[in-house]
ZAMARGU-4260 file (C-alpha; in steps of 0.2 Angstrom, whole numbers, plus 5000, padded with zeros to 4 digits):
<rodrens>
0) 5080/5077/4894 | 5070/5068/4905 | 5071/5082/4918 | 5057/5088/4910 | 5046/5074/4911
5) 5036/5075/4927 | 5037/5062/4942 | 5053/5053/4933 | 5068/5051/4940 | 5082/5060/4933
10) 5096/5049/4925 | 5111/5054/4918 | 5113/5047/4900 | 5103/5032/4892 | 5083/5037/4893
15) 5079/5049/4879 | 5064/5060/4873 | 5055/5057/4859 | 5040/5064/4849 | 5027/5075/4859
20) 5038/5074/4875 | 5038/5054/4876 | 5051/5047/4884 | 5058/5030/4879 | 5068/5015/4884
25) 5073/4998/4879 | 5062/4992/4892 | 5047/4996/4900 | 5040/4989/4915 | 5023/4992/4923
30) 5025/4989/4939 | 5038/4993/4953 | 5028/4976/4964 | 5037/4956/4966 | 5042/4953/4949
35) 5044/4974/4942 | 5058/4976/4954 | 5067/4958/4948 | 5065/4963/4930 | 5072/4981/4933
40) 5086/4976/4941 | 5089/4961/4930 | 5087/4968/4912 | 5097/4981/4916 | 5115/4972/4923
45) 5128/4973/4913 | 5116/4973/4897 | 5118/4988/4889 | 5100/4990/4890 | 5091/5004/4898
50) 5074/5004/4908 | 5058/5013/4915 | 5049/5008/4929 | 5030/5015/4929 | 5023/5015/4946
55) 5009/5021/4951 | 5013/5020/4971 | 5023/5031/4982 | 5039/5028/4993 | 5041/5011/5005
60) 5050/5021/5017 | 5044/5023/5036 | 5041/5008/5049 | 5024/5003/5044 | 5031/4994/5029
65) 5050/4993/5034 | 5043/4984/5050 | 5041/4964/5051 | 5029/4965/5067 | 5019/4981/5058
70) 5014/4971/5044 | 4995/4974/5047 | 4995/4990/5045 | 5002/4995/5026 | 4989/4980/5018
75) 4975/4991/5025 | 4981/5009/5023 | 4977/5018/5005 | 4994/5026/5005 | 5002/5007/5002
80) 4987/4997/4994 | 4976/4999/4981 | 4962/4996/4991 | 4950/4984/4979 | 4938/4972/4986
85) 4927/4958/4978 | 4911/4959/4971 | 4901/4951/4982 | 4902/4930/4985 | 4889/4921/4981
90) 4893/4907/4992 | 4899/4918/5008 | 4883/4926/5011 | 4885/4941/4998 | 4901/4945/5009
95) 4913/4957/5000 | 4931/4952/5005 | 4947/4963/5004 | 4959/4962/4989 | 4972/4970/4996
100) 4988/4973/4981 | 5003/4984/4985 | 5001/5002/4978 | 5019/5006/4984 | 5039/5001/4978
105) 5040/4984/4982 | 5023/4981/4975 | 5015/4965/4990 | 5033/4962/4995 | 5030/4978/5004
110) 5013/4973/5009 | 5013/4953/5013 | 5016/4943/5029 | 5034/4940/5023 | 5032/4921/5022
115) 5042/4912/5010 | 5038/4898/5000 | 5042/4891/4985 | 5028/4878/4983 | 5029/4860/4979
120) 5039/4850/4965 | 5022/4843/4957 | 5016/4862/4958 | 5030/4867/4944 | 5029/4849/4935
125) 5011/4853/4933 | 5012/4871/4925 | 5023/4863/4911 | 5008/4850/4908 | 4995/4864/4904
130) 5007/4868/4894 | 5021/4881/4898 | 5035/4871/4891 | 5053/4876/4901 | 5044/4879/4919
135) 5044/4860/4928 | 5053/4860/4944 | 5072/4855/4937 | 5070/4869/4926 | 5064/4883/4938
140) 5074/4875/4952 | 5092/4888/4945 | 5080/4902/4946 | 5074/4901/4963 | 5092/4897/4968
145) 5098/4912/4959 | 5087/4926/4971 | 5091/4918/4986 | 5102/4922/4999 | 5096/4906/5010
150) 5112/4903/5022 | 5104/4889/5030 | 5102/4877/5017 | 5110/4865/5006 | 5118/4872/4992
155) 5109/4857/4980 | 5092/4864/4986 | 5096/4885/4989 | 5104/4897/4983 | 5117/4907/4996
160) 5123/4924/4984 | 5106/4930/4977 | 5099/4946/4983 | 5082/4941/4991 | 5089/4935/5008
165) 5079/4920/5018 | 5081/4919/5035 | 5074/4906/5048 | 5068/4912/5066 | 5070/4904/5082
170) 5056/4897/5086 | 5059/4901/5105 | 5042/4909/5112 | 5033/4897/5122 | 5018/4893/5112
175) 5031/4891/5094 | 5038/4876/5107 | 5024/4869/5111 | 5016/4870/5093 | 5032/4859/5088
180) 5029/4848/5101 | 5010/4847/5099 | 5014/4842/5080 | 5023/4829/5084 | 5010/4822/5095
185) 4997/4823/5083 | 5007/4811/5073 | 5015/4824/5060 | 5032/4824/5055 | 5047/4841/5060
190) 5055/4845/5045 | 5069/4857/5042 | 5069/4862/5027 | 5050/4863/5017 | 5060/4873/5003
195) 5070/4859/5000 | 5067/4841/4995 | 5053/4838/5004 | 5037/4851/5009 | 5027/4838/5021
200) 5029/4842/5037 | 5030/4854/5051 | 5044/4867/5055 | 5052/4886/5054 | 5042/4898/5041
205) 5056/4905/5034 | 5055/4925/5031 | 5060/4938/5019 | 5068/4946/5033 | 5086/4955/5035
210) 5095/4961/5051 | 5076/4965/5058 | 5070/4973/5042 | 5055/4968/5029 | 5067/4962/5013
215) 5054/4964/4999 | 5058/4965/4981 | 5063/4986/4980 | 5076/4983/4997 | 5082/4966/4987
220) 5083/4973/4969 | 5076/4991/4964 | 5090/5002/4976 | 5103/4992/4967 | 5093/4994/4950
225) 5091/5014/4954 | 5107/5016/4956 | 5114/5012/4940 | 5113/5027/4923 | 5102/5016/4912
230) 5087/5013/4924 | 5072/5028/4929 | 5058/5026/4940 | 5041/5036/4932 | 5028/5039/4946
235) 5010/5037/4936 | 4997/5025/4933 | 4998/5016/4916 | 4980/5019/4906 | 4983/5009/4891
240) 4995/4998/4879 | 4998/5012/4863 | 4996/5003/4848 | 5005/5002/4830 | 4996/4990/4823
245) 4996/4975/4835 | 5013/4980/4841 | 5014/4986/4857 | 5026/5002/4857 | 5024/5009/4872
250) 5012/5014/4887 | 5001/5029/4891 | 5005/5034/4909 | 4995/5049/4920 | 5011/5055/4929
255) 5008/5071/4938 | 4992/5078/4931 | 4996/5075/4914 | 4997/5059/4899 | 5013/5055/4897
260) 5018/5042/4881 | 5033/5029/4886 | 5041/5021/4873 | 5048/5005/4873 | 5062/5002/4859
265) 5063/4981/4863 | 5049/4977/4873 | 5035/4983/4884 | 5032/4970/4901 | 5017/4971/4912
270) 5019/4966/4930 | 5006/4975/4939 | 4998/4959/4948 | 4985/4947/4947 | 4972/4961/4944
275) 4980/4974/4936 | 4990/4966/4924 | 4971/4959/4916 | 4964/4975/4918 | 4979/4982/4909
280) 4976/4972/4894 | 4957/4972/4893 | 4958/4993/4894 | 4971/4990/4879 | 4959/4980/4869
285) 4968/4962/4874 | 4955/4949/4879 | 4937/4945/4874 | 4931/4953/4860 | 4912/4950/4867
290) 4915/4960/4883 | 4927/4973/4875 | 4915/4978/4861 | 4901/4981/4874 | 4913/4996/4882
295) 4918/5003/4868 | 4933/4996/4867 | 4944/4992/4850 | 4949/4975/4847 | 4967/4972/4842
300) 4968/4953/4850 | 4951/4941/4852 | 4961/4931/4871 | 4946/4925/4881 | 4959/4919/4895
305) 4959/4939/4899 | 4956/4940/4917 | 4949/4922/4920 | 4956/4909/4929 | 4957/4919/4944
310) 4960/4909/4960 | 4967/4911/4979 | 4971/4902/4995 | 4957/4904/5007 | 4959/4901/5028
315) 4950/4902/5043 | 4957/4906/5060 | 4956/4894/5074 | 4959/4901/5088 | 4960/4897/5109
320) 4964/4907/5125 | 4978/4906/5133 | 4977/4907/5153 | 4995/4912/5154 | 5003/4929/5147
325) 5014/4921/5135 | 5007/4927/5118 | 5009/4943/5110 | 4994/4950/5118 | 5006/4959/5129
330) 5015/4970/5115 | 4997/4976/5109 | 4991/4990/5118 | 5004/5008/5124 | 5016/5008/5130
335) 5020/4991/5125 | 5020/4996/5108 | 5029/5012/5109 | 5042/5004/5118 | 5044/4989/5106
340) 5042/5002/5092 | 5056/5012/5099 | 5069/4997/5101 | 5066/4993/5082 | 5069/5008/5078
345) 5083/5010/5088 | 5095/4994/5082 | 5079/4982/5072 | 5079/4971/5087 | 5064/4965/5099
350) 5046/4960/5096 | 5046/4973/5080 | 5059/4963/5070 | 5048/4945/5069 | 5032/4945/5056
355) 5027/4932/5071 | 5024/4917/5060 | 5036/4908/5064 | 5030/4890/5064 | 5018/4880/5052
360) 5020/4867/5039 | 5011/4856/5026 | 5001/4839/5026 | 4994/4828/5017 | 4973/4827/5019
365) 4974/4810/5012 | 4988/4796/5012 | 4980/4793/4994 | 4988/4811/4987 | 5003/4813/4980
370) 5009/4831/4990 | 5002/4839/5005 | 4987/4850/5000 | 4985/4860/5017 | 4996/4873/5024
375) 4997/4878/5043 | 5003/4894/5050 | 5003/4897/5068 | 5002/4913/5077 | 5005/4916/5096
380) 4992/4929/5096 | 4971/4928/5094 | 4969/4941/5081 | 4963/4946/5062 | 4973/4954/5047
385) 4968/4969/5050 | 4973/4969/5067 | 4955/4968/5077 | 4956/4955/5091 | 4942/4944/5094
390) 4947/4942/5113 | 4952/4955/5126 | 4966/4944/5132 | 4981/4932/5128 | 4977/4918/5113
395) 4984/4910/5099 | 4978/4904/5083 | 4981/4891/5067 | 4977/4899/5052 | 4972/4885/5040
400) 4966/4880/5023 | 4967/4870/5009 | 4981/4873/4992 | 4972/4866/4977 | 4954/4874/4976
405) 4944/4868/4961 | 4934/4885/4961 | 4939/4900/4947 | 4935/4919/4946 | 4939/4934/4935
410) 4944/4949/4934 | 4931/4962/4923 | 4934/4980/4918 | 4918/4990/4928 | 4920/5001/4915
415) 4930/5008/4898 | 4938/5021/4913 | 4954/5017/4917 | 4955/5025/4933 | 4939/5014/4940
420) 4945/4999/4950 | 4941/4982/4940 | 4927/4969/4946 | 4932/4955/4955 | 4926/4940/4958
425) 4933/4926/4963 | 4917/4913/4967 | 4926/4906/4981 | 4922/4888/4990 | 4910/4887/4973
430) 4915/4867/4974 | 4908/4855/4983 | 4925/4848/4987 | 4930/4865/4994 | 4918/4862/5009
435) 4926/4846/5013 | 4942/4851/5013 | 4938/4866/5024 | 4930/4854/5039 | 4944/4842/5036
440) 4957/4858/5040 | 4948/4863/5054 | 4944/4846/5063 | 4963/4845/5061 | 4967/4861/5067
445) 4958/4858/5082 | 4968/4841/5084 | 4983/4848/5085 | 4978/4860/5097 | 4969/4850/5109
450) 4987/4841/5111 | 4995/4837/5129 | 5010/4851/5123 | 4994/4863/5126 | 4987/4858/5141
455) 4996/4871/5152 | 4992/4885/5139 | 4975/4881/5134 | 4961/4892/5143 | 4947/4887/5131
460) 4943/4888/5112 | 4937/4905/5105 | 4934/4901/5086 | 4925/4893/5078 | 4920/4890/5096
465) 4916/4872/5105 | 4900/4872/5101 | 4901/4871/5082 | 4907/4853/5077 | 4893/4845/5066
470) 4897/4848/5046 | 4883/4861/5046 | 4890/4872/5060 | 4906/4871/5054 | 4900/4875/5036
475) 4891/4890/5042 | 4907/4895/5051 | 4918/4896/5035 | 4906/4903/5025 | 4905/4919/5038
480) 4923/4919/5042 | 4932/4912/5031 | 4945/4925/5024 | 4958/4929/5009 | 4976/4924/5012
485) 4978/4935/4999 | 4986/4925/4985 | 4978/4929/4970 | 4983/4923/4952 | 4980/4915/4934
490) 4971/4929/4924 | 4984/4931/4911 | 4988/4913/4913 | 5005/4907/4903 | 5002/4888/4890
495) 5005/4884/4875 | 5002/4897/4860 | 4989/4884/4852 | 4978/4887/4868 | 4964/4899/4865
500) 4963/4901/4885 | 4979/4905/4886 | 4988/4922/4888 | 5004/4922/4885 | 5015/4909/4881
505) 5032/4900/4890 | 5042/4916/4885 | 5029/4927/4893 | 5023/4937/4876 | 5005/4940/4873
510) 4999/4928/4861 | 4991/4937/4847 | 5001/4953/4847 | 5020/4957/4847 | 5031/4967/4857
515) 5021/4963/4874 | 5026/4952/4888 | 5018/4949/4905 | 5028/4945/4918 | 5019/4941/4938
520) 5007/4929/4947 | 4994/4935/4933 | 5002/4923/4922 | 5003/4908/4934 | 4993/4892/4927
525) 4991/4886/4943 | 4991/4890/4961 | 5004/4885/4970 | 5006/4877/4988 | 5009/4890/4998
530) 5013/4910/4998 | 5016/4915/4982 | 5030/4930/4984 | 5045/4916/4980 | 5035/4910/4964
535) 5032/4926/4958 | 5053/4934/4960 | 5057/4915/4951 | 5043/4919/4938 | 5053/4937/4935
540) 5072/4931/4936 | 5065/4917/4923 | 5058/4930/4911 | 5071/4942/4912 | 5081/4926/4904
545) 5071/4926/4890 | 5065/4943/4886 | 5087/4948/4887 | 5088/4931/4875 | 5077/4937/4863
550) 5083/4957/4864 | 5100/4951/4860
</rodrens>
């Protein structure tokens, strides 16, 4: 039985073999990443159906992913991330910026900065107006409540049983106090609660954290989801949709050496992320005919909405000295970090059990707009993603930038291979307005941290430095520093079936073929305000709905 087939994991009953050593399954997911996990666990609970989960990653064990404060290191390590960068943007100087995706269990969630954020009310209302009927805010609004497990809020706004559990730190390091305070004094509004019923404001970033460990999608949903008869994890990278006509029955997987053919008896559901869901489909023959047909590639669905509509957040760091030793700059260098390593290990406790974004919020650019359209996160440290500090000393930093950019990309196949990593290209800040927004976010920024609640902290401003402060300067600053917050999506956007831009519908199937859904922030018509981890389990919860609907 499915012994046989390599890198699966046995099960006891409902996966079967089929012709030529396939194996087969109600279900198959590609993915074990945000929403894989969510669908794994949720279409097979008390179903009847069974499931394979194709991932192409390893194991999530070990402190580098299960620990918050470590969070640096597993985005930029080819064990845990697929390891893609962009093609170079025009608009950044040619600059070629990571594109870090999770290659492990847990997909990003056991990747990102463990910020949770739903996104704004208008963000939902406004898919459903391009189109994907059934996802406003009221009716998204069960979903979210139904993966959380948020004990601090109110029950009309959160969910308290889910298996995703949100958590709220402290806010008790000095420089997370005098943030709050310096807010304030800026003119800007606490709030409690920015996943509730209001987002403006300044307060707590809640975390997908539990009793000092990172809570992503495979702790929340997958080891439950394992557990049971009917669900079997296939480690191998999936190649291509096979085909029986324009039905999808099932997915080509290299799994130890070898092709491997995976069936799928109800339905087969991508959820390999914003780039590899696209470049999934385009290696099947789903998306424009023009581009397939110069690689070679068979046509079995014309969807030129294949890999556009890419889009991201983008942020810079601003960032200051601190003339007292009250950041994390301390827990940086041995044996600081062995020790604080060692306590986390120990009991989950200490500096290692905080992802250290602990304080930020949302505002509005302009009285005129309707919702905020900048987000903050606040860091009591000077340093980059991948861990380099610019500083040889105690700082801090806002990270910043603007929600609702008007620039696109796309995703491309490089070639017909399906083991070359795709093209990227997200033409970031290719809008006029993106440059305003960015000085705008920066000027505020620095507003907020030139406060009184600073003074006895502030030891000078390292970036963008004081010098730069003329819209030139402060253009040329972006465009060499600006970085990815690493929230890609849109490629295989959701909208009505009508729309030859779009990809799949409202119930998340492939328009133009059947048996095929995809199911992640791939099929997002539009970015939301904020990280997009939360959007993308709601996205999965949602579609597990309808694809167990429509399987029934």
């Amino acid at each position: 039985m499915i012994n046989s087939v390599p890198g699966a994991r046995a099960t006891k009953n409902k996966v079967k073999t089929g012709p030529r050593g396939s194996i087969e399954a109600d279900f198959v997911i590609v993915g074990a990443g945000s929403a894989g996990c969510v669908l794994a666990n949720r279409l097979s609970a008390d179903t009847g159906s069974d499931v394979i989960v194709v991932e192409a990653g390893g194991t999530d064990a070990g402190p580098f992913i299960q620990m918050p404060a470590a969070l640096s290191y597993p985005m930029n390590m080819k064990r845990y991330d697929w390891g893609y960068q962009t093609e170079p943007e025009p608009n950044l100087e040619g600059r070629r910026l990571a594109a870090p995706r999770g290659k492990v269990l847990g997909g990003s969630s056991s990747i990102n900065g463990l910020v949770y954020v739903r996104g704004h009310r208008k963000d939902f209302d406004g898919w459903a107006e391009l189109g994907a009927r059934g996802w406003d805010f009221d009716s998204v609004l069960p979903y979210f409540k139904r993966l959380e497990d948020a004990k601090f809020g109110d029950p009309m706004w959160r969910g308290h049983a889910g298996p995703m559990r949100v958590t709220r730190p402290g806010q008790n390091k000095a420089l997370d106090r005098a943030f709050m305070a310096a807010i304030e004094q800026a003119g800007f509004q606490p709030l409690d609660d920015y996943n509730a019923a209001e987002q403006e404001g300044f307060g707590a970033l809640q975390q997908t954290i539990h009793q000092g460990r990172r809570w992503s999608t495979a702790n929340a949903y997958l080891r439950d989801a394992l557990k049971r008869d009917s669900v079997t994890l296939l480690r191998g990278l999936a190649l291509n949709v096979i085909w029986r006509g324009d039905h999808a029955a099932g997915v080509r997987v290299h799994s130890a050496g070898r092709a491997v053919e995976v069936t799928a008896r109800r339905r087969l559901i991508i959820a390999a992320s914003a780039f590899n869901s696209p470049k999934i489909l385009l290696q099947s023959g789903v998306g424009p005919a023009a581009d397939l047909n110069r690689l070679g590639i068979a046509v079995v669905a014309d969807r030129p909405g294949v890999g556009a509509n890419l889009q991201d957040h983008l942020e810079v760091y601003v960032q200051s000295r601190c003339k007292q030793p009250v950041s994390l700059y301390s827990h940086m260098k041995w044996p600081a970090k062995a020790l604080a390593g060692a306590r986390w290990l120990l009991n989950r406790s200490g500096v290692g059990a905080s992802n250290h974004f602990e304080s930020g919020g949302f505002v509005r650019s302009s009285q005129s707009l309707s919702h905020p359209d900048i987000q903050f996160h606040f860091l009591p440290a000077a340093i980059r993603y991948d861990g380099s500090s610019p500083s040889a000393g105690h700082g801090y930093q806002l990270h910043v930038g603007p929600m609702r950019s008007k620039s696109r990309g796309s995703v491309r196949l490089a070639s017909a291979d399906p083991f070359e990593a795709p093209k990227i290209q997200f033409n970031y800040l290719s809008a006029d307005e993106d440059w305003r927004e960015f000085r705008h976010c920066i000027r505020l920024a620095r507003d907020i941290l030139s406060q009184p609640a600073f003074a006895e902290f502030s030891g000078g401003e390292i970036a963008p430095g004081p010098g730069v402060t003329s819209d030139t300067a402060l253009d040329d600053f972006v465009r060499q520093e600006v970085e990815s917050a690493y929230h890609p999506c849109g490629t295989c956007r959701m909208g009505s079936a009508r729309d030859p831009e779009a990809v799949v519908d409202e119930h998340c199937r492939v328009i133009g073929v059947s048996g095929l859904s995809v199911v992640d922030s791939s099929i997002f018509p539009r970015i939301t305000n904020g990280n997009l981890n939360a959007p993308t389990m709601m996205v999965a919860e949602k579609a597990a709905d309808h694809l167990l609907a429509a399987a029934s």
